[in-house]
KEDOSE-878470 format. One line per field, with one value per atom (N, C-alpha, C, O): residue in three letters; atom name; x, y, z. Coordinates in steps of 0.05 Angstrom, whole numbers, plus 5000, padded with zeros to 4 digits. Layout:
// residues N
residu (ALA	...);
atome (CA	...);
px (X	...);
py (Y	...);
pz (Z	...);
This chain:
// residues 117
residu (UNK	UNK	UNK	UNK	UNK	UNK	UNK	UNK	UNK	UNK	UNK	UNK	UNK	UNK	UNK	UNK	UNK	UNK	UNK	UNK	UNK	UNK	UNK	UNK	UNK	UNK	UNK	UNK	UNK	UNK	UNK	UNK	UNK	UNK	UNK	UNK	UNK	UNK	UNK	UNK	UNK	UNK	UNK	UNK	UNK	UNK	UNK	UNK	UNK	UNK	UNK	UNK	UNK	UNK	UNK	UNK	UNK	UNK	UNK	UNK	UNK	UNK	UNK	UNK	UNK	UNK	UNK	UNK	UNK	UNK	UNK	UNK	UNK	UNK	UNK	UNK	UNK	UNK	UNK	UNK	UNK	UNK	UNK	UNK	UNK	UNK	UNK	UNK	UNK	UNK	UNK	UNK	UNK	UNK	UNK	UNK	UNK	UNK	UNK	UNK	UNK	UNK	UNK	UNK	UNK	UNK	UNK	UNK	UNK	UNK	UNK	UNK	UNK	UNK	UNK	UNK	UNK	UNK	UNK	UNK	UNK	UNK	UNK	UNK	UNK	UNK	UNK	UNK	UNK	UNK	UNK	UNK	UNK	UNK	UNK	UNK	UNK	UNK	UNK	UNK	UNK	UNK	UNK	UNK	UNK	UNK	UNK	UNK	UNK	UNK	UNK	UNK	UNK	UNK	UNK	UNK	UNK	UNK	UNK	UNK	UNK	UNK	UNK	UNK	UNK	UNK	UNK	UNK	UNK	UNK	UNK	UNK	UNK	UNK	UNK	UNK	UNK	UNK	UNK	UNK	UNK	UNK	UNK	UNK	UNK	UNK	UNK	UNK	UNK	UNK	UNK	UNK	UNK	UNK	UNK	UNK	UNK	UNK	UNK	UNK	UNK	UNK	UNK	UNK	UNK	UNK	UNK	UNK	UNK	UNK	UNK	UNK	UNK	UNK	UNK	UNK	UNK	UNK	UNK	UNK	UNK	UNK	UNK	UNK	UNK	UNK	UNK	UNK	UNK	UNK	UNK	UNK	UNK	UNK	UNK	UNK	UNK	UNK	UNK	UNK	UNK	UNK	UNK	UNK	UNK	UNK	UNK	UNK	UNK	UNK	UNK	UNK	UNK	UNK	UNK	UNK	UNK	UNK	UNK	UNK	UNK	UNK	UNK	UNK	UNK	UNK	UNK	UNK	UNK	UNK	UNK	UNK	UNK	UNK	UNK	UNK	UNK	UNK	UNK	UNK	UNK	UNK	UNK	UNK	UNK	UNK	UNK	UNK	UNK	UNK	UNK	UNK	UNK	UNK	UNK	UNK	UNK	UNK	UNK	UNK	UNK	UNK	UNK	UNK	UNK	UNK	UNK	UNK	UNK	UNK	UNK	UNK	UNK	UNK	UNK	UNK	UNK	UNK	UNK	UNK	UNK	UNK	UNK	UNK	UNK	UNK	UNK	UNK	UNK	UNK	UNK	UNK	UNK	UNK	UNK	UNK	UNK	UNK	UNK	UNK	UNK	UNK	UNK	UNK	UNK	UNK	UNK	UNK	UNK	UNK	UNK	UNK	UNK	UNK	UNK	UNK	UNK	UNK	UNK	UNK	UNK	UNK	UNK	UNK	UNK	UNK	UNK	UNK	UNK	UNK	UNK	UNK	UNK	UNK	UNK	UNK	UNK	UNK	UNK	UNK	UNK	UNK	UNK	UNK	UNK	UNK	UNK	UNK	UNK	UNK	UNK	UNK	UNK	UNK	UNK	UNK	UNK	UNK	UNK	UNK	UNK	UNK	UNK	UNK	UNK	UNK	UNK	UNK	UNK	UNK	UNK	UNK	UNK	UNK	UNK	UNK	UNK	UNK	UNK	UNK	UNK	UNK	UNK	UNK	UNK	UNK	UNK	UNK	UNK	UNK	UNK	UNK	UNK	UNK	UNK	UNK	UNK	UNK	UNK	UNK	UNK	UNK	UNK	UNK	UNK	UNK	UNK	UNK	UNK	UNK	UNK	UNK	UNK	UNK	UNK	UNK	UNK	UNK	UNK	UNK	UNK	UNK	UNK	UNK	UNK	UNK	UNK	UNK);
atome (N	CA	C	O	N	CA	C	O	N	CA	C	O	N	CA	C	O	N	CA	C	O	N	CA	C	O	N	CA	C	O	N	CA	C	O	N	CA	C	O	N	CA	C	O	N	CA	C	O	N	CA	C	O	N	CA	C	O	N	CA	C	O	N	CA	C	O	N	CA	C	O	N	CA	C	O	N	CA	C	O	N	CA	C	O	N	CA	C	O	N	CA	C	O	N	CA	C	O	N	CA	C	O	N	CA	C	O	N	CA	C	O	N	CA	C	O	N	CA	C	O	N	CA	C	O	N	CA	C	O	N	CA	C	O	N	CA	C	O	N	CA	C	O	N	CA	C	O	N	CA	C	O	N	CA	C	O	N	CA	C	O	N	CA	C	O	N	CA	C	O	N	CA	C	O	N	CA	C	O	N	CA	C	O	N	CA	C	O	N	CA	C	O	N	CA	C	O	N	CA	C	O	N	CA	C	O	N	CA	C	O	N	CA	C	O	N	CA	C	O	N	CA	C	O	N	CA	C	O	N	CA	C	O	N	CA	C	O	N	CA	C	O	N	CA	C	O	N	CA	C	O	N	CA	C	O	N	CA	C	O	N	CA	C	O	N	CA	C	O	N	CA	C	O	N	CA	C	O	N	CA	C	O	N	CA	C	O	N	CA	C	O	N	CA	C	O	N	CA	C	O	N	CA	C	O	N	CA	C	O	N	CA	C	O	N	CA	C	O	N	CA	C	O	N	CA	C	O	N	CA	C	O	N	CA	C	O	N	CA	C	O	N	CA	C	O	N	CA	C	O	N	CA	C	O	N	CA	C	O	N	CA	C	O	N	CA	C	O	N	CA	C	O	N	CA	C	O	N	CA	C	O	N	CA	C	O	N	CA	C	O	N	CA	C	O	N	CA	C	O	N	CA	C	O	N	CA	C	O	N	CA	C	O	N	CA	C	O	N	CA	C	O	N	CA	C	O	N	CA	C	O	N	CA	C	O	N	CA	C	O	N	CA	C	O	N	CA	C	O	N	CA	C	O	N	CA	C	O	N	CA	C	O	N	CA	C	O	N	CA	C	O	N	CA	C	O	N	CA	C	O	N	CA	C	O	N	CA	C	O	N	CA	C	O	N	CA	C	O	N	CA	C	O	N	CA	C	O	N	CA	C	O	N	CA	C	O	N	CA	C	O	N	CA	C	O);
px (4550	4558	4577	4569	4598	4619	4610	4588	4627	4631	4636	4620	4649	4668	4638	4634	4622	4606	4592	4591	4576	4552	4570	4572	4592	4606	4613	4619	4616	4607	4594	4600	4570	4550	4541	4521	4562	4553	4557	4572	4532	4532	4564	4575	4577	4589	4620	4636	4627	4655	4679	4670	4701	4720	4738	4744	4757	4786	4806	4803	4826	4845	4871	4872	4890	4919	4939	4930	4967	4975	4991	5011	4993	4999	4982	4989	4966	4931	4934	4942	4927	4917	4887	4879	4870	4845	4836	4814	4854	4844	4867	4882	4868	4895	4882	4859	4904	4898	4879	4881	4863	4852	4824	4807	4820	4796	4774	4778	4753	4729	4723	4726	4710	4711	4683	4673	4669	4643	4636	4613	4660	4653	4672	4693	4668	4693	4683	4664	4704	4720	4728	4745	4712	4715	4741	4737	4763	4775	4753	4734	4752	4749	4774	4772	4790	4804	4834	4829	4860	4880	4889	4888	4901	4916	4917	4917	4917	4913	4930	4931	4944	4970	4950	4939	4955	4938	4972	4992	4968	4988	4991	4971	5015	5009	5041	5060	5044	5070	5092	5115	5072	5099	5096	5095	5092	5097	5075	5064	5068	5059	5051	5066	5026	5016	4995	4984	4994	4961	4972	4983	4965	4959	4926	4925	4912	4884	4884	4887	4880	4876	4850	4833	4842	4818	4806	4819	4779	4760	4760	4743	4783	4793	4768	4757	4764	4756	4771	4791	4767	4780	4766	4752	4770	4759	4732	4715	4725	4700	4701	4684	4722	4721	4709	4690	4728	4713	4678	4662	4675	4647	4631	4608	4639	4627	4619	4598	4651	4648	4657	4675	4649	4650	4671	4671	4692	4719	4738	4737	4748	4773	4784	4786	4792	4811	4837	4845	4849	4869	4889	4911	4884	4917	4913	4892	4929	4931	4918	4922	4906	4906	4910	4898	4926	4939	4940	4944	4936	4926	4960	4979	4956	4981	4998	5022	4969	4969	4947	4938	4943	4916	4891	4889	4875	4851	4825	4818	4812	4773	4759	4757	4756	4740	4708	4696	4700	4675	4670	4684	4652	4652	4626	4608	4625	4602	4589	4597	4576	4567	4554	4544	4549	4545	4516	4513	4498	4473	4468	4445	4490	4485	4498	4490	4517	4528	4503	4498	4495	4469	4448	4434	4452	4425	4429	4417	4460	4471	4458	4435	4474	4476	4444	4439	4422	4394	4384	4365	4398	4378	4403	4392	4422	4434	4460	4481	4438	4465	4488	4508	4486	4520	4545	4570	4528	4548	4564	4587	4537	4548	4570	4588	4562	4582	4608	4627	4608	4635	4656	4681	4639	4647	4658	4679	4650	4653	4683	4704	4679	4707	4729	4750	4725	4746	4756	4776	4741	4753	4762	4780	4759	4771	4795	4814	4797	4816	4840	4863	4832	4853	4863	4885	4840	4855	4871	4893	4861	4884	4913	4935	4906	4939	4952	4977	4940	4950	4949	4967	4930	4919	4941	4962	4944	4944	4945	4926	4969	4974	4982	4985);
py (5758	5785	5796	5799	5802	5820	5845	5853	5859	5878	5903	5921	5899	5906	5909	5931	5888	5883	5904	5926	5897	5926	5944	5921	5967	5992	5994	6017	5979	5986	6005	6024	5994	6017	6038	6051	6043	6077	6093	6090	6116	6136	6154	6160	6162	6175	6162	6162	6154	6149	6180	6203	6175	6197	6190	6175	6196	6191	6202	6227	6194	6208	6197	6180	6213	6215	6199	6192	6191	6186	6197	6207	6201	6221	6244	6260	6243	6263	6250	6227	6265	6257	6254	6269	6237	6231	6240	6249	6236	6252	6248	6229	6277	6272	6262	6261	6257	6254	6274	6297	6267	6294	6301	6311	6298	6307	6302	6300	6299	6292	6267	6267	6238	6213	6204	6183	6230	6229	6211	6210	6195	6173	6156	6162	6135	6107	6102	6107	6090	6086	6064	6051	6053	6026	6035	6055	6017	6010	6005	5992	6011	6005	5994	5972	6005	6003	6016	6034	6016	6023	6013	5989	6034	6026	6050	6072	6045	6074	6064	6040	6080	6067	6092	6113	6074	6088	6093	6079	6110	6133	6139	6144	6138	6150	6160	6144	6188	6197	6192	6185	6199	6189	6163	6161	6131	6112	6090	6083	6079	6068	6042	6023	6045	6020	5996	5979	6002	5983	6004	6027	5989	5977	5978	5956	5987	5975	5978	5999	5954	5948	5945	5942	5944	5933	5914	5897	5921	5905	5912	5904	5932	5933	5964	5976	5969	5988	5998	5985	6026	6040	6074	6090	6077	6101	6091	6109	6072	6059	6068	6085	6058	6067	6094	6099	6112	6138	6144	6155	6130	6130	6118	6127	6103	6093	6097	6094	6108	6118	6149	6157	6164	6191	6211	6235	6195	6208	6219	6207	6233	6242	6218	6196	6232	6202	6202	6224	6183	6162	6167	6154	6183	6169	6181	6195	6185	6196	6173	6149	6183	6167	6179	6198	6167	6174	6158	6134	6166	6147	6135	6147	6107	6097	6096	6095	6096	6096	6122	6139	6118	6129	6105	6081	6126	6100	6108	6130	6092	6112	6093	6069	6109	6102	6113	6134	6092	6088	6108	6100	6138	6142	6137	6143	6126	6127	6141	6130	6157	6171	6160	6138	6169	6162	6142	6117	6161	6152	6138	6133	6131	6108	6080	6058	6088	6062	6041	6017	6067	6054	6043	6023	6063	6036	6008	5987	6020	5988	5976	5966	5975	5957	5944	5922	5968	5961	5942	5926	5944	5925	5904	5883	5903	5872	5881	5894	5855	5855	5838	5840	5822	5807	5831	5828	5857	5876	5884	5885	5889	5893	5880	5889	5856	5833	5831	5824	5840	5843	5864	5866	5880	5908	5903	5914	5895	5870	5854	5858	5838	5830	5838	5825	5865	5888	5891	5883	5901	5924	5889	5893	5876	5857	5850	5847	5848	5835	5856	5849	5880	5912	5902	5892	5908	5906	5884	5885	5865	5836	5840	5834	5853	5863	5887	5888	5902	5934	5936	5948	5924	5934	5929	5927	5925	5914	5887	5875	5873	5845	5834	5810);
pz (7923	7915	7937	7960	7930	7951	7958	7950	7976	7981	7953	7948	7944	7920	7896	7888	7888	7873	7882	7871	7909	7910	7910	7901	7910	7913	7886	7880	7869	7844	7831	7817	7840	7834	7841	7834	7864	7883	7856	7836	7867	7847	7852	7831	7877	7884	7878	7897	7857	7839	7840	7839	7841	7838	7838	7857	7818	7807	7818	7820	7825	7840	7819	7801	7829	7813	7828	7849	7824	7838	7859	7847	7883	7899	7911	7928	7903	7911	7932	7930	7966	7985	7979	7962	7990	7991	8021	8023	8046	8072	8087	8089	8099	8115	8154	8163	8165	8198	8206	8197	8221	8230	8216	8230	8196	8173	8191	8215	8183	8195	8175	8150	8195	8184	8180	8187	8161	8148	8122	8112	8112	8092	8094	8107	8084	8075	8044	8030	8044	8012	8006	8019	7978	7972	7943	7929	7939	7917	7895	7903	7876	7849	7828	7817	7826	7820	7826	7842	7821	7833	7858	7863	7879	7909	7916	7903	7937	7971	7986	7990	7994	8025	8039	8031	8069	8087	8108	8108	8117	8123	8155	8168	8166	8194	8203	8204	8207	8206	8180	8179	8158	8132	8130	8106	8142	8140	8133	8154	8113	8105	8122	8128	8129	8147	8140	8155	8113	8095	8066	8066	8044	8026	8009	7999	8005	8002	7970	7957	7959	7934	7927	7945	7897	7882	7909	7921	7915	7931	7953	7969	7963	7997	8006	7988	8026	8038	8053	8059	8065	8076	8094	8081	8114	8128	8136	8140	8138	8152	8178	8185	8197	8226	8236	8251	8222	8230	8224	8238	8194	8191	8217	8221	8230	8243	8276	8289	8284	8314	8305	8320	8287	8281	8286	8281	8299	8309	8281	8260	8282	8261	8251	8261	8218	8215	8234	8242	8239	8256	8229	8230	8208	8181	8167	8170	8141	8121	8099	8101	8083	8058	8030	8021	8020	7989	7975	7982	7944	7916	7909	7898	7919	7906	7881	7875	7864	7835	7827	7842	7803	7795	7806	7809	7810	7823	7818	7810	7824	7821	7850	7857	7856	7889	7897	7890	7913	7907	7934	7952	7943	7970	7973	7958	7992	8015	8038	8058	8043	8064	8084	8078	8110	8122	8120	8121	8118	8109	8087	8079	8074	8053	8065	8059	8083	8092	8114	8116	8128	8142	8121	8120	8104	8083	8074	8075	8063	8055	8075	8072	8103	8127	8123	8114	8132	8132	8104	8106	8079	8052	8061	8067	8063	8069	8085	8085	8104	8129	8123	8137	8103	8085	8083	8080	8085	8081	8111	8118	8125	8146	8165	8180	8159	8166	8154	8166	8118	8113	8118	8113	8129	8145	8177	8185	8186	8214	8209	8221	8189	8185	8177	8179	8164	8154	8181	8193	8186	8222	8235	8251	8234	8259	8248	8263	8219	8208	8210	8206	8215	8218	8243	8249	8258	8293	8299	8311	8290	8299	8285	8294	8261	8246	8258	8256	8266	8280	8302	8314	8315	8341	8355	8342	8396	8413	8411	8402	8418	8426	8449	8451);
């Protein structure tokens, strides 16, 4: 079962338009956001830096070290996105750590593409 598969079923679903900001820089980074369906460009000064399609996640980081978001995020298309709160992401993590781990490889797979080289 993916990532994508369990965020399915979050009760917390919401449709966005295309061009709706979903969170600008700065917001407070109290949830992340799984694709369902559509695309999100994740945003930093106007310029498009990621992509996140069907299956992709997104705004995890802040969920995690509680800092502001780092970007803008806006609905590429029309989309429906799965949110997560904080205290649901810790549950995930706690009923299966397969999640946590694919959360692990999100963020590594960012930094090796974005980060510092």
């Amino acid at each position: 079962m993916t990532s994508l598969d369990i965020l399915r079923r979050e009760p917390d679903l919401r449709s966005y338009k295309q061009g709706d900001v979903i969170f600008k820089a700065g917001d407070p980074g109290d949830s992340m956001f799984a694709v369902v369906d559509g695309m999100v460009e994740i945003r930093i000064h106007d310029a498009t830096v990621e992509t996140i399609a069907a299956g992709g996640v997104f705004g995890e980081m802040g969920l995690i070290d509680g800092l502001p978001r780092s970007a803008d995020a806006v609905a590429a298309s029309d989309c429906h996105l799965a949110v997560i709160s904080e205290k649901r992401f810790l549950r995930l993590v706690e009923m299966m750590p397969q999640f946590a781990l694919q959360m692990m490889r999100v963020i590594t797979e960012r930094l090796r593409r974005h980060g510092p080289h």
